[in-house]
C-alpha positions as CSV (number, residue, x, y, z in Angstrom):
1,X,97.3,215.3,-41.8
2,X,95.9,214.0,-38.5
3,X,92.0,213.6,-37.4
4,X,90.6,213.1,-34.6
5,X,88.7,209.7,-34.1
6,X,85.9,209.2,-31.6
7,X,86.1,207.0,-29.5
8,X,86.7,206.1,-26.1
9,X,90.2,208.2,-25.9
10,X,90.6,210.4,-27.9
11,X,92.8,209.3,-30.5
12,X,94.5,211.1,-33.6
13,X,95.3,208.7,-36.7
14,X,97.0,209.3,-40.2
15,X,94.9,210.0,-42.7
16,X,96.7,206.8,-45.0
17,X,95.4,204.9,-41.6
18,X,92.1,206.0,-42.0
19,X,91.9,205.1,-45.6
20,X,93.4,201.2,-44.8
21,X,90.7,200.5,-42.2
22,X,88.0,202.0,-44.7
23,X,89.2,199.8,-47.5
24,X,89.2,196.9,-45.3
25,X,85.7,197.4,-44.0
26,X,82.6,197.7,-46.3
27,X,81.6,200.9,-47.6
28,X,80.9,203.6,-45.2
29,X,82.4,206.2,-43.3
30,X,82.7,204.5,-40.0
31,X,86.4,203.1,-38.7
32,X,86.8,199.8,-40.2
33,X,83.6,200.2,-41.9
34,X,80.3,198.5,-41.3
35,X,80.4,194.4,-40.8
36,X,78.9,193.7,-37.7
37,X,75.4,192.5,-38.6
38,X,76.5,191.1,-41.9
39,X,79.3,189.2,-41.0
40,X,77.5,187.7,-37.3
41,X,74.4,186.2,-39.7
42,X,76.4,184.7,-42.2
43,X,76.5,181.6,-41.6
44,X,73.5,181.2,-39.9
45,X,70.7,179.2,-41.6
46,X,67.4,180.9,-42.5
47,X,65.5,178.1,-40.2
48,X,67.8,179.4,-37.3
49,X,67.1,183.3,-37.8
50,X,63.8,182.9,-37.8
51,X,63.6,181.5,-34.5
52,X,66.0,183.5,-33.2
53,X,63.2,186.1,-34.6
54,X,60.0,184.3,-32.8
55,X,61.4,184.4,-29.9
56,X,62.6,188.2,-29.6
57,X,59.2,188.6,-30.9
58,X,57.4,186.5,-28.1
59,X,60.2,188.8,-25.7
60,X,58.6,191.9,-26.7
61,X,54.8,190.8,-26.4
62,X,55.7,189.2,-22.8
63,X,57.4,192.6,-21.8
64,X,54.3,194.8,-22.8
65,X,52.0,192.5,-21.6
66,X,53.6,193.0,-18.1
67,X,54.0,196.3,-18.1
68,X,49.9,196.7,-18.8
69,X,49.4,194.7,-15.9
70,X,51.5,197.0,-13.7
């Protein structure tokens, strides 16, 4: 059987197909399964996150301290 998968075109994939990219991702229902997050910040040291962290935080303030000034 063939479903459709979203995604930019249209495109209709065997079910087996379906099942390989699930089994090669982690668990989820999503093509290829969900490793984005989890496989960008693995190697990354916890010293490095969290001032990668700081500074998105200090990003945020600076952005809604300027848009109370306007």
């Amino acid at each position: 059987m063939l479903r459709l998968v979203m995604t930019k075109t249209k495109r209709y994939l065997p079910d087996s197909v379906l099942a390989f990219f699930r089994a090669k991702g982690a668990e989820g229902g999503k093509l290829g399964g969900k490793r984005g997050g989890v496989a960008r910040w693995k190697n990354v040291p916890a010293e490095e996150r969290s001032a990668i962290a700081k500074r998105a935080v200090a990003t945020r303030e600076a952005k809604r301290k300027a848009r109370k000034k306007s």
